[in-house]
VEXKOLNU-583441 format. One record per residue: x, y, z of N, C-alpha, C, O in turn. Coordinates in nm, 3 decimals. Example, Ala and Ser with C-alpha at 12.3 -4.5 7.8 and 13.67 -1.06 7.14 Angstrom:
<pts>
    n_px    n_py    n_pz   ca_px   ca_py   ca_pz    c_px    c_py    c_pz    o_px    o_py    o_pz
   1.319  -0.569   0.780   1.230  -0.450   0.780   1.320  -0.330   0.780   1.424  -0.332   0.846
   1.285  -0.225   0.708   1.367  -0.106   0.714   1.290   0.003   0.787   1.341   0.114   0.804
</pts>
This chain:
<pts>
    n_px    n_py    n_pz   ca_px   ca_py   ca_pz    c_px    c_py    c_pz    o_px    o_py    o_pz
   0.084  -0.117   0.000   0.000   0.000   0.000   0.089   0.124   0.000   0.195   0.124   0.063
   0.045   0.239  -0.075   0.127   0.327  -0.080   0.093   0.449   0.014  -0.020   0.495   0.005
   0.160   0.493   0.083   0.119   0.615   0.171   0.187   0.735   0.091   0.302   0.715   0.050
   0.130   0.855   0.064   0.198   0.977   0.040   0.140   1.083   0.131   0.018   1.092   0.150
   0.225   1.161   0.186   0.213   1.286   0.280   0.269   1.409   0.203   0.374   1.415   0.139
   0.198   1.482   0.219   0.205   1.649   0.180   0.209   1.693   0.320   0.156   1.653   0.423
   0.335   1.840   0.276   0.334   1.919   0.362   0.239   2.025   0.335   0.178   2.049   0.231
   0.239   2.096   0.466   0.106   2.241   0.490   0.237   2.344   0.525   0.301   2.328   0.629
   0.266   2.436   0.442   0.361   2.572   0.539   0.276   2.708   0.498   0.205   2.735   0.400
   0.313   2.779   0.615   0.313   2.908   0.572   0.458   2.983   0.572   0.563   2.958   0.630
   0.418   3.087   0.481   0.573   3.138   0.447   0.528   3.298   0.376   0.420   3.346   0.340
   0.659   3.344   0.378   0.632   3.493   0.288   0.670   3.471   0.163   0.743   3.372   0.159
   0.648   3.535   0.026   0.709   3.509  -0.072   0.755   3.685  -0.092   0.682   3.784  -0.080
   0.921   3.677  -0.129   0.979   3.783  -0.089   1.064   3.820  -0.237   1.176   3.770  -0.243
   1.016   3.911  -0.367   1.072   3.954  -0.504   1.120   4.071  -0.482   1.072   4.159  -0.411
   1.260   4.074  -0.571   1.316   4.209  -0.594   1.345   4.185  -0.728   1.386   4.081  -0.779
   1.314   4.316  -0.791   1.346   4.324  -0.903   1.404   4.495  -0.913   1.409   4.581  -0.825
   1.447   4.501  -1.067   1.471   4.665  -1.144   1.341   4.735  -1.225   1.285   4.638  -1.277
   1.321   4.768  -1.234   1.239   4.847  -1.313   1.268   4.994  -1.343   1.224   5.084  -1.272
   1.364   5.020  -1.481   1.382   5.137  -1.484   1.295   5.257  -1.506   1.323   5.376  -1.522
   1.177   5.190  -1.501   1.068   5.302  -1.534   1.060   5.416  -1.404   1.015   5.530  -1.409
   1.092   5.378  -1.342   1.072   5.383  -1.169   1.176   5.510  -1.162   1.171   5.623  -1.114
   1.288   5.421  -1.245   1.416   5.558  -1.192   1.445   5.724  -1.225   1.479   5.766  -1.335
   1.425   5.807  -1.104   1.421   5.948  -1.172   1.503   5.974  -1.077   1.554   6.086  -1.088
   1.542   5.903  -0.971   1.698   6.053  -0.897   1.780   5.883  -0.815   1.735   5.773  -0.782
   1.878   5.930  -0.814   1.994   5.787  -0.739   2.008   5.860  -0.573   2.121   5.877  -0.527
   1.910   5.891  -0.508   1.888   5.895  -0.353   1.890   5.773  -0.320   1.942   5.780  -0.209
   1.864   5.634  -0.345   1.813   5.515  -0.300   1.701   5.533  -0.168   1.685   5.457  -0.072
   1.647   5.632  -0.192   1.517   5.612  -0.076   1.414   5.544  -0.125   1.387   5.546  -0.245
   1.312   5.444   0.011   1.241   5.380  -0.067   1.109   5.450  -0.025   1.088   5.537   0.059
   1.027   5.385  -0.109   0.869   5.451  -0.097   0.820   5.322  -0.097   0.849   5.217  -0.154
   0.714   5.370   0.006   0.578   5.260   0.004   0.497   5.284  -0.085   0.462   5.400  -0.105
   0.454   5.190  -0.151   0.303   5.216  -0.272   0.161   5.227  -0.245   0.113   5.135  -0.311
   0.093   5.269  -0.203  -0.022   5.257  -0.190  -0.105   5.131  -0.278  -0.103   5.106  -0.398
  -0.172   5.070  -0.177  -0.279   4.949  -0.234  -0.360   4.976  -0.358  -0.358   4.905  -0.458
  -0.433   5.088  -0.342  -0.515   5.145  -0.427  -0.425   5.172  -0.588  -0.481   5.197  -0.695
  -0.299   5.160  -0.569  -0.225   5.158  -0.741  -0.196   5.072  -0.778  -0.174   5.065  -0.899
  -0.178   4.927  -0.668  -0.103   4.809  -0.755  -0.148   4.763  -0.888  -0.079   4.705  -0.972
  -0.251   4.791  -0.896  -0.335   4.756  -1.083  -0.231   4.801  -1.142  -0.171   4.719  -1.212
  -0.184   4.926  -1.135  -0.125   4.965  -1.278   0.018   4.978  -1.286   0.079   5.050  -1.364
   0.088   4.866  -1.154   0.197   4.866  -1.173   0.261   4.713  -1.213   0.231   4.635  -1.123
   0.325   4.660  -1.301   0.388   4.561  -1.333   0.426   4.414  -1.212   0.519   4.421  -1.131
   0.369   4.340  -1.219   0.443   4.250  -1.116   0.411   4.081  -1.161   0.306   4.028  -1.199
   0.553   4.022  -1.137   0.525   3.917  -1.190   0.426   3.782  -1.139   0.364   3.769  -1.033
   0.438   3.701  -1.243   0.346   3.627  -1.317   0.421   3.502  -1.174   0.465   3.407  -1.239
   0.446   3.474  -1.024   0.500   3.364  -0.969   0.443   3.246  -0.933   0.366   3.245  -0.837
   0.469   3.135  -1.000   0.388   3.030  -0.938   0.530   2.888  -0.888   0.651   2.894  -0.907
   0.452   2.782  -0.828   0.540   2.695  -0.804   0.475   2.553  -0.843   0.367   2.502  -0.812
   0.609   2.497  -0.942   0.595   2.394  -1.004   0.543   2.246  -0.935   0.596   2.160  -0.866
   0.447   2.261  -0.977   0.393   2.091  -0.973   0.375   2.109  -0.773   0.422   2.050  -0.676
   0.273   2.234  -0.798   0.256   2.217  -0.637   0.088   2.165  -0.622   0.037   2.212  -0.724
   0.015   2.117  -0.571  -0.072   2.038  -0.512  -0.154   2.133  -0.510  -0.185   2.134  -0.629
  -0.223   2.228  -0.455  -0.288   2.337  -0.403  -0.210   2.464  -0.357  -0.090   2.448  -0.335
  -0.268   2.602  -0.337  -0.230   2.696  -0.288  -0.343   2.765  -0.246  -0.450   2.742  -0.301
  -0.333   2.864  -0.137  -0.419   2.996  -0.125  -0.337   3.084  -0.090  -0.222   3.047  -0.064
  -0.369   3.215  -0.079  -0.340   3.298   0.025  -0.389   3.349   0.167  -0.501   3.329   0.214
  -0.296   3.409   0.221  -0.324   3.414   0.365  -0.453   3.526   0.381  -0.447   3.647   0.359
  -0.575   3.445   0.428  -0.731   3.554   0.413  -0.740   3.571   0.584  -0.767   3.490   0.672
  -0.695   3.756   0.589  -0.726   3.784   0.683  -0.818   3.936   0.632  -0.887   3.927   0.531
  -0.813   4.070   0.708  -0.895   4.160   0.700  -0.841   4.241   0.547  -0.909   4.234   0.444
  -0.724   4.306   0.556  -0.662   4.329   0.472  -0.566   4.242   0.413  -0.525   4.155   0.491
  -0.515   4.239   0.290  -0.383   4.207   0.227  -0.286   4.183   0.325  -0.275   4.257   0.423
  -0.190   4.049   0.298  -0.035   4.094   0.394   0.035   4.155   0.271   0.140   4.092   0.267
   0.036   4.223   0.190   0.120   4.255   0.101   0.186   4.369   0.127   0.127   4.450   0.199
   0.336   4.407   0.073   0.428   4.465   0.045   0.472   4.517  -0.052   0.556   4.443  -0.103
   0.452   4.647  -0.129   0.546   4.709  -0.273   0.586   4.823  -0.226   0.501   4.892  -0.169
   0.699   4.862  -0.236   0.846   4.936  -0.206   0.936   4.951  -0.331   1.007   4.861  -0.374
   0.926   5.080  -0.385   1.004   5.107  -0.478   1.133   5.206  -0.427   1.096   5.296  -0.351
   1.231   5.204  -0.448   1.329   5.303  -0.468   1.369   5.402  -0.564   1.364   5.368  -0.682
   1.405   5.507  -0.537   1.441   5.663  -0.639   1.516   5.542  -0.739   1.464   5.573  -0.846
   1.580   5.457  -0.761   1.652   5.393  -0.853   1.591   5.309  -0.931   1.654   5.263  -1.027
   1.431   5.266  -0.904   1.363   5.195  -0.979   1.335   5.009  -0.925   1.268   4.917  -0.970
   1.461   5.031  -0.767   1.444   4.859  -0.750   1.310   4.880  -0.681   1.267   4.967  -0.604
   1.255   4.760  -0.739   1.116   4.703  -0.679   1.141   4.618  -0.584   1.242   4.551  -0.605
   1.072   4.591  -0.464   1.055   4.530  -0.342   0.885   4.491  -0.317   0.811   4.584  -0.287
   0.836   4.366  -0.329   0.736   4.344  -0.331   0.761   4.204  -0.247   0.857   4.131  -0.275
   0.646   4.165  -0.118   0.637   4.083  -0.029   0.520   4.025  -0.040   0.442   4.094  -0.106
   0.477   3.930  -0.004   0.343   3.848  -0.022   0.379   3.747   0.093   0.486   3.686   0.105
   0.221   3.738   0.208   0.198   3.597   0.295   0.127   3.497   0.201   0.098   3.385   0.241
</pts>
């Protein structure tokens, strides 16, 4: 008889990227994004291969994170 077990985790999923669209002065300060813009800003397409199920973490608000810098790096967090 065959037994198979899946794991259950929670975790953050944590992207940095460039986006030179972003870049207008080399301060490296970062900015928080407001929720209300993420529509119209670029972010990728992440999934994980040959995984079983997923959700996200459903609490009141979003756990999410987007943080851009005067240089254009993107900082985006997800529970």
């Amino acid at each position: 008889m065959l037994h198979v077990q899946y794991a259950t985790m929670t975790m953050y999923l944590r992207q940095a990227w460039k986006d030179p669209r972003f870049s207008f002065r080399s301060t490296g300060k970062l900015h928080r994004v407001r929720a209300d813009v993420w529509d119209d800003i670029w972010l990728p397409d992440t999934f994980f291969r040959n995984e079983r199920s997923s959700t996200t973490h459903g609490v009141t608000v979003d756990n999410k994170l987007l943080s851009i810098t005067d240089d254009g790096d993107v900082w985006y967090v997800m529970k």
